[in-house]
C-alpha positions in Angstrom: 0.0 0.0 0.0 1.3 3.4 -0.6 2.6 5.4 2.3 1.0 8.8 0.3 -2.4 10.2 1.4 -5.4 9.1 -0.7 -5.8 13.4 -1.7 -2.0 13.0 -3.4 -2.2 10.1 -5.6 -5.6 11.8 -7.2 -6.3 14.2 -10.0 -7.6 17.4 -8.4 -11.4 17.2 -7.9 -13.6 19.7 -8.8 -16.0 20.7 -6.4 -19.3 23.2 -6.5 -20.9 24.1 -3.1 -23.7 25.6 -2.8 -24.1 27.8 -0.3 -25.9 31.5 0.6 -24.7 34.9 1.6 -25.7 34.9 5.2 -22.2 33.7 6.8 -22.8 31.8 10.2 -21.8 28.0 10.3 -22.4 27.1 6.6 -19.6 29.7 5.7 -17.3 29.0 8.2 -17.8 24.9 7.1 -17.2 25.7 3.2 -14.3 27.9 4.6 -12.5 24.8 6.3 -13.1 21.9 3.9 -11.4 24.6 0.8 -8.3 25.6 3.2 -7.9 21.4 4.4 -8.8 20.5 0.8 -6.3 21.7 -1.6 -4.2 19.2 -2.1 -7.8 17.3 -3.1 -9.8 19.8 -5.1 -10.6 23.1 -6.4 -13.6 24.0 -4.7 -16.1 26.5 -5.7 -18.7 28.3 -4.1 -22.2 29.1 -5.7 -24.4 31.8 -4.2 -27.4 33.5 -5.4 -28.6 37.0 -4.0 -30.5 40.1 -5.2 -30.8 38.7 -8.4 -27.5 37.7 -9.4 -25.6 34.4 -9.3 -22.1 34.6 -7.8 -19.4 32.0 -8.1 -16.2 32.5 -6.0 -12.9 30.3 -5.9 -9.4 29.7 -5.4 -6.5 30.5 -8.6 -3.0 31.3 -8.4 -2.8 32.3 -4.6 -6.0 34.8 -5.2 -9.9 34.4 -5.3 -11.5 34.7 -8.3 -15.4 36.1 -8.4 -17.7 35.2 -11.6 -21.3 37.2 -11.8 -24.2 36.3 -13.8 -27.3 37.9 -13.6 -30.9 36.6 -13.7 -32.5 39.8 -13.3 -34.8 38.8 -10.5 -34.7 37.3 -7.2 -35.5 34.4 -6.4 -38.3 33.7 -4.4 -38.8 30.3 -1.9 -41.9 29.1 -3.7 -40.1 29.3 -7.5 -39.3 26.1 -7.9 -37.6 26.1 -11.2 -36.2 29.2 -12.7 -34.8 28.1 -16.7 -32.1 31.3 -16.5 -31.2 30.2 -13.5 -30.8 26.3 -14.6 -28.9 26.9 -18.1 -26.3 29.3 -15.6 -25.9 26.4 -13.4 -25.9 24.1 -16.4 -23.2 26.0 -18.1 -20.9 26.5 -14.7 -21.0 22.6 -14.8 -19.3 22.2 -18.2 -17.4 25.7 -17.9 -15.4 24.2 -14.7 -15.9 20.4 -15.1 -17.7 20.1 -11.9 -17.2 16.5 -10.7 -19.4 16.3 -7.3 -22.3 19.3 -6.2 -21.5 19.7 -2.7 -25.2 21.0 -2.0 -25.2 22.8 1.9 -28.9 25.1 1.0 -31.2 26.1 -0.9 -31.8 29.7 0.4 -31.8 31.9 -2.9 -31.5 29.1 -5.0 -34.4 26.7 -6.5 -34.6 22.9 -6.9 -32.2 23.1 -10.1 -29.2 22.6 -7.5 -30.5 18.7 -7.8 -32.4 18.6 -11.1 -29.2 20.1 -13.7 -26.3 18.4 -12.0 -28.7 15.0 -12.2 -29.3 15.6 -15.7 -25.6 15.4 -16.6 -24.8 12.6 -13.8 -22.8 14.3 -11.5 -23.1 13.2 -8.1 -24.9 15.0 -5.1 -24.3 15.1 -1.5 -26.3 17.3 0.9 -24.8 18.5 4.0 -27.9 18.9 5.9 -27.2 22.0 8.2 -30.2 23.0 9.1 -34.0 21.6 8.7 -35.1 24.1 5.6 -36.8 21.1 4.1 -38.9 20.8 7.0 -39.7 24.7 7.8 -38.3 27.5 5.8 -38.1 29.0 9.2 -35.1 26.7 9.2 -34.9 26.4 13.4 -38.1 24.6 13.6 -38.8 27.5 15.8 -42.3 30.4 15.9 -42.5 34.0 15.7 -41.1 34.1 19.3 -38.5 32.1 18.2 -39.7 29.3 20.5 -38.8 25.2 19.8 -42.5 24.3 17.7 -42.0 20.8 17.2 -45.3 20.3 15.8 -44.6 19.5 12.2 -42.6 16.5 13.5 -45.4 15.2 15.1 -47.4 14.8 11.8 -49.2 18.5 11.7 -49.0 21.8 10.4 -51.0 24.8 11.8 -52.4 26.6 8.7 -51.0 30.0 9.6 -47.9 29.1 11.6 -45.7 30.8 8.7 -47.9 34.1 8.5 -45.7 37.2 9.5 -43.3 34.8 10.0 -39.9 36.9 11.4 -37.5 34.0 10.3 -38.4 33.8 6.6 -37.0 37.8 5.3 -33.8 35.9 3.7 -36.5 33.9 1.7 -37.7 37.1 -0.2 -41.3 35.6 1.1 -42.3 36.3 4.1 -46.0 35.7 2.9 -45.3 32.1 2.2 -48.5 30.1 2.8 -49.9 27.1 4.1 -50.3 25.7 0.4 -47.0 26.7 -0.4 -44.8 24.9 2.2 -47.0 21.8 1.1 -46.0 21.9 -2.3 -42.4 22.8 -1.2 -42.1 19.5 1.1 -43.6 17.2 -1.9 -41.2 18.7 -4.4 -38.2 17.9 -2.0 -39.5 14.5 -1.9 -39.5 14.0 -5.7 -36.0 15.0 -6.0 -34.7 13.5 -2.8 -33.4 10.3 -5.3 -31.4 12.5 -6.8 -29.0 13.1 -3.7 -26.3 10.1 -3.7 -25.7 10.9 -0.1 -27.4 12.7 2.8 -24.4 13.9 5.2 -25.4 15.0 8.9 -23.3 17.1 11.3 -24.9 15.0 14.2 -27.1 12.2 15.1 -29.3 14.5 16.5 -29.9 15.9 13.6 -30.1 12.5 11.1 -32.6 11.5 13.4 -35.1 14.4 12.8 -34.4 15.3 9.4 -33.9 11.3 8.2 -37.2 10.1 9.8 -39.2 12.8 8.6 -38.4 12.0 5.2 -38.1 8.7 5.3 -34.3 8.3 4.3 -33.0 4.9 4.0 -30.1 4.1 6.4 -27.8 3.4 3.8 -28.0 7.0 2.1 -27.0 8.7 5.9 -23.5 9.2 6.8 -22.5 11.5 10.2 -19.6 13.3 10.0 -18.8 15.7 12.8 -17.6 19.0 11.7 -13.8 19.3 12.8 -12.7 22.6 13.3 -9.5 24.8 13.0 -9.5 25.2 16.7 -6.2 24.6 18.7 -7.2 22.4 21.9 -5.7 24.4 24.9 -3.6 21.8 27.4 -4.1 23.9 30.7 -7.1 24.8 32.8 -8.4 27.8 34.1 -7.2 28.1 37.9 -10.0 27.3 40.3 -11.1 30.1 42.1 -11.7 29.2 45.6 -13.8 32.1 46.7 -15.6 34.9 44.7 -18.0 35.1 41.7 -18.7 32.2 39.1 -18.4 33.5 35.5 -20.3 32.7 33.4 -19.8 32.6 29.4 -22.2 33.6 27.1 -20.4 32.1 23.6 -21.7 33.3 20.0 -24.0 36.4 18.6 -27.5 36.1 20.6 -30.6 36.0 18.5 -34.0 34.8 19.7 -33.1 31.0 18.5 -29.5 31.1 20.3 -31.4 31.7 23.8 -31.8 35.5 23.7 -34.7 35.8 25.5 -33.7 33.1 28.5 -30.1 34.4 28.9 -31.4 37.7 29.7 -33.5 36.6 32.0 -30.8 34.6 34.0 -28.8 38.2 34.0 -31.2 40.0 35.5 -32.3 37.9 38.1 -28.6 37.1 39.2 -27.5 40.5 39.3 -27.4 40.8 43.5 -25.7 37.2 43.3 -21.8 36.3 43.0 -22.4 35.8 39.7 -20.3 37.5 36.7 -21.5 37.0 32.6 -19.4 37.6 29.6 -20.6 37.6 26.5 -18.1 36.6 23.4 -20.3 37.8 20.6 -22.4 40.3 19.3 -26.3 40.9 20.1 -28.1 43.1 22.8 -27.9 41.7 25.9 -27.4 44.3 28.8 -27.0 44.3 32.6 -24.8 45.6 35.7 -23.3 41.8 35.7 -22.3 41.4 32.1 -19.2 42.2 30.4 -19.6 42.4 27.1 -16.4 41.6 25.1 -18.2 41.9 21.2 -17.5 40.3 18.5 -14.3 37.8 18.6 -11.9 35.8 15.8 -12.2 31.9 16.3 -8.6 32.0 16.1 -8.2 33.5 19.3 -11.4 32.8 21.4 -9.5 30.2 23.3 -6.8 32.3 24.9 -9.9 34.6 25.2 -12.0 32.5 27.1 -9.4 31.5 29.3 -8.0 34.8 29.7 -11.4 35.6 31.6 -11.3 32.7 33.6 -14.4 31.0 32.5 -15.7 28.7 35.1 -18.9 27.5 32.6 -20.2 28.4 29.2 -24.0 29.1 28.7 -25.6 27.5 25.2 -29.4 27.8 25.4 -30.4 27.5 21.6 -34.2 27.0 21.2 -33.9 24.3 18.5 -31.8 21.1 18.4 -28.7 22.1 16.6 -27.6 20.4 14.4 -23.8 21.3 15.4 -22.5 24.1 17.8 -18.8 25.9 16.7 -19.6 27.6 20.1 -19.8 24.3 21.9 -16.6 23.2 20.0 -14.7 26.3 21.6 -15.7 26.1 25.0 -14.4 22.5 24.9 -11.0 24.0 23.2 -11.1 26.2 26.1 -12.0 23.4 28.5 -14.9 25.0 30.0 -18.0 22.9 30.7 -21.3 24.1 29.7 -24.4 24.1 30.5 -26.7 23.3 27.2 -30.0 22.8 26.0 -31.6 19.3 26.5 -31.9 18.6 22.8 -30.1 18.4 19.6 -26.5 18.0 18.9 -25.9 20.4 22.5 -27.7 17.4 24.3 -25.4 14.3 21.8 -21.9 16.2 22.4 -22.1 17.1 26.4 -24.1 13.8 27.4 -21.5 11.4 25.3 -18.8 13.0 27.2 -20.4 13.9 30.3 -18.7 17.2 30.4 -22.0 20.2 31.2 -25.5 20.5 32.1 -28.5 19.7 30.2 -31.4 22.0 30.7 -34.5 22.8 29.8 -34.2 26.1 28.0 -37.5 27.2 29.2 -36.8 26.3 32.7 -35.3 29.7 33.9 -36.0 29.0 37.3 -34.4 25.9 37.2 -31.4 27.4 35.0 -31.0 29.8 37.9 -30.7 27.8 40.6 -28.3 25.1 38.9 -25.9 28.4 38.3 -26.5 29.5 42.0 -25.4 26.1 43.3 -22.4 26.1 40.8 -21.6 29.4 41.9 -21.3 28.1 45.6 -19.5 24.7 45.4 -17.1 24.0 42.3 -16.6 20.6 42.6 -18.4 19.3 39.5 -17.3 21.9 37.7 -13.6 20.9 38.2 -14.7 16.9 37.7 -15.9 18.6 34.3 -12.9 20.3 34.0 -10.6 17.6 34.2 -12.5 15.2 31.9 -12.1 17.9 29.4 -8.5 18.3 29.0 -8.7 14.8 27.8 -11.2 15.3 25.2 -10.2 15.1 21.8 -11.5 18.2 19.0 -12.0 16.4 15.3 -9.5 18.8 12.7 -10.6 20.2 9.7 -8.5 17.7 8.1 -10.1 14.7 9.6 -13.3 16.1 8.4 -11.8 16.5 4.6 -10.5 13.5 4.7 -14.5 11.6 5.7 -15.6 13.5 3.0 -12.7 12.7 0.2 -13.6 8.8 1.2 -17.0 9.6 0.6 -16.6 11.7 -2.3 -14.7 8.8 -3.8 -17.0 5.9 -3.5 -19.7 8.1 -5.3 -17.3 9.0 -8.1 -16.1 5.3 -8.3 -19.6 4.4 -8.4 -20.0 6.5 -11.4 -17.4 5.8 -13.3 -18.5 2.0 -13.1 -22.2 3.3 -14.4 -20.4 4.8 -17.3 -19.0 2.0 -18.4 -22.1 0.1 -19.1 -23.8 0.0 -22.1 -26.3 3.4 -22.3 -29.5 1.4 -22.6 -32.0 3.9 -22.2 -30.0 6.3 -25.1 -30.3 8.9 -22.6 -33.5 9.1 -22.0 -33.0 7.9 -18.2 -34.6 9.5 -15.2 -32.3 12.0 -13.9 -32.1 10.7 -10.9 -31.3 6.9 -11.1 -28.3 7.2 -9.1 -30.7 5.8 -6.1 -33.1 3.2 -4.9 -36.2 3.8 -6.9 -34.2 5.1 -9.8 -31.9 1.4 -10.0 -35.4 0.1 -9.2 -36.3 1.4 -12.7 -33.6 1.1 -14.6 -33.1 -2.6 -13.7 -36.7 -2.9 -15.1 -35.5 -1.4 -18.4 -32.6 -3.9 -18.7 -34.8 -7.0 -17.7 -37.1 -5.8 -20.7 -34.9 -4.9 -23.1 -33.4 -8.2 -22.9 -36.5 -10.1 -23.8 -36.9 -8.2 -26.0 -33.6 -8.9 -27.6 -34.3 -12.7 -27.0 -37.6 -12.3 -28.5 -36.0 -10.4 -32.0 -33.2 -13.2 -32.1 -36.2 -16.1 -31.9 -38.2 -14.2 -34.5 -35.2 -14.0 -37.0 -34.3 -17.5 -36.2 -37.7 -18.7 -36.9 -38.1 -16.2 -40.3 -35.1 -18.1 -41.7 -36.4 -21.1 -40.8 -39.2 -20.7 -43.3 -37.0 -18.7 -45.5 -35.2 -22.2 -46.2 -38.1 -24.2 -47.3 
């Protein structure tokens, strides 16, 4: 076996992600996989905004931006756009795209599966975030409070009216009708996806058995991150205040609402906050230290002397970066009971779940902290031996898996084109094989059938 790397003894693959223009996780993922990847691929990023498609990537030590315009935005409820699908169409030939990396839809239609099908280039879909479920992405209402209720079978008829989590759609007035439609036409492209990639069980659990996905289609990779882990703990602090850090940007559906709650009723307590982030949290007993560079939030963290980190997202995350840096930092935390908060701190006991909604509850736990330390330095000590997943782990889980697709294909290719390309463009799957092994089984009777008629012709031919 060769001692190289399996990324070495390859040609350069050519990837196209699809992505959006709202930053957060999906950017900083996309980020990672193209600065661990490039002795893999050339990746390229896809985004569509205001009416324009923009493609971004890597040449010569410099990034390189293409823009193509459609003269209209795209709205959640177009399904298909035709200017839209001959640009993507023609990026695919342009750059030789070997493998659509596909990590949302938001300002994008269902082309992002459809075209790339067409031409049989594989599909994997990162699934980030529940979009296919609820636009609202976060599963979460108006108040941004955990709904739940389409997983349980039902929809309220109005739950998306005024809906504050739908502006980046361009349609805030999407309807009941609407997100109907939108789940079915999911579902009749879903076989055109070769692989459905989750950041977390958690999340392959929900998004998996709502639709239905076989097993065998599911992979979980943990995101890995470009995180140093540190290899000290903060000092315990035998008498004084607990602090208390508040990790990412605070929005409604990170906890906004409960944290501040907790800050005001602690404030005559010995209990200090910090926030690492932006957002608009205020109080007498918060430091805020704004907006911080991941390459630098561990020293940060530590610098403050963290005793435990507060993650109180309303919806079951499908990851956490902000989880992944209070380990780095080896500070326990206290999380939400659900989602990938709930997988990560339970499998190595290292926090606190909670109910977010619990602010009673919340309070007291931080009260009892704030008054005997033990746990948290049991916590502590468990977490300097916990070991972060790198960016290049990640890559490489995802080279594997781009591989066996691509082999896959390849193999395809080589077979006689039975159906003179008039295939479903999406065969690469169950249902689709389902089909075309149909085809095959009847196109070889019917070749037995032509060779017994001929046979039997010349037969009477002779006499």
């Amino acid at each position: 076996m060769s001692c190289f790397p399996l990324e070495s003894r390859l040609a350069l693959r050519n990837i196209l992600h699809i992505s959006h223009q709202l930053g957060g996780g999906i950017s900083s993922y996309i980020e990672d996989l193209t600065i661990s990847s490039r002795n893999y691929s050339h990746i390229y990023r896809l985004t569509c905004w205001q009416g324009k498609i923009h493609l971004e990537y890597e040449r010569d030590g410099g990034i390189v931006k293409k823009q193509y315009n459609l003269y209209k935005d795209i709205q959640s409820i177009d399904f298909t756009d035709k200017k839209y699908a001959q640009i993507l169409s023609s990026i695919l030939e342009e750059f030789a795209i070997d493998i659509v990396h596909v990590n949302t839809q938001i300002g994008h239609t269902f082309d992002i599966f459809t075209v790339p099908a067409s031409r049989h280039i594989p599909i994997i879909y990162t699934v980030h975030d529940y979009f296919y479920i609820c636009p609202a992405i976060h599963l979460v209402d108006t108040r941004g409070e955990y709904c739940g209720i389409c997983l349980k079978g039902t929809t309220p008829s109005n739950c998306l009216d005024r809906h504050s989590f739908l502006f980046y759609l361009h349609s805030s007035n999407l309807c009941h009708a609407d997100l109907l439609n939108f789940r079915e036409k999911f579902r009749s492209i879903m076989n055109c996806i070769n692989f459905f990639v989750f950041p977390s069980h958690a999340s392959k659990n929900i998004f998996a058995q709502y639709y239905q996905i076989d097993e065998s289609l599911c992979r979980v990779i943990y995101h890995g991150a470009p995180i140093s882990k540190s290899n000290t703990l903060i000092r315990k602090k035998e008498r004084g205040k607990l602090y208390v850090g508040i990790i990412g940007t605070m929005f409604k559906h990170k906890g906004q609402n409960t944290i501040q709650a907790l800050i005001n009723s602690l404030k005559t307590y010995p209990v200090k906050f910090f926030h690492f982030g932006g957002g608009n949290l205020v109080g007498e007993n918060l430091q805020k230290i704004g907006i911080y560079n991941r390459n630098n939030i561990v020293e940060l963290i530590q610098s403050k002397e963290i005793d435990v980190s507060l993650l109180l997202s309303t919806w079951p995350e499908t990851f956490s970066y902000t989880l992944t840096e209070s380990i780095a930092a080896n500070v326990p935390a206290i999380v939400t009971n659900m989602g990938a908060l709930a997988e990560r701190v339970s499998a190595y006991k290292i926090g606190w779940l909670v109910d977010y909604r619990d602010v009673g509850g919340i309070r007291d736990l931080i009260l009892r902290l704030s008054g005997e330390k033990t746990q948290i330095e049991e916590y502590k000590n468990r977490l300097i031996t916990v070991k972060l997943k790198t960016t290049v782990e990640m890559q490489q889980e995802y080279v594997r898996l781009y591989e066996s697709v691509l082999r896959k294909r390849k193999h395809r290719d080589t077979n006689v084109n039975i159906s003179n390309g008039r295939a479903n463009v999406c065969e690469d799957n169950e249902n689709g094989m389902f089909y075309k092994n149909i085809r095959v089984r009847l196109i070889f009777i019917m070749s037995k059938f032509v060779r017994l008629r001929n046979r039997i012709s010349r037969l009477f031919s002779n006499r």
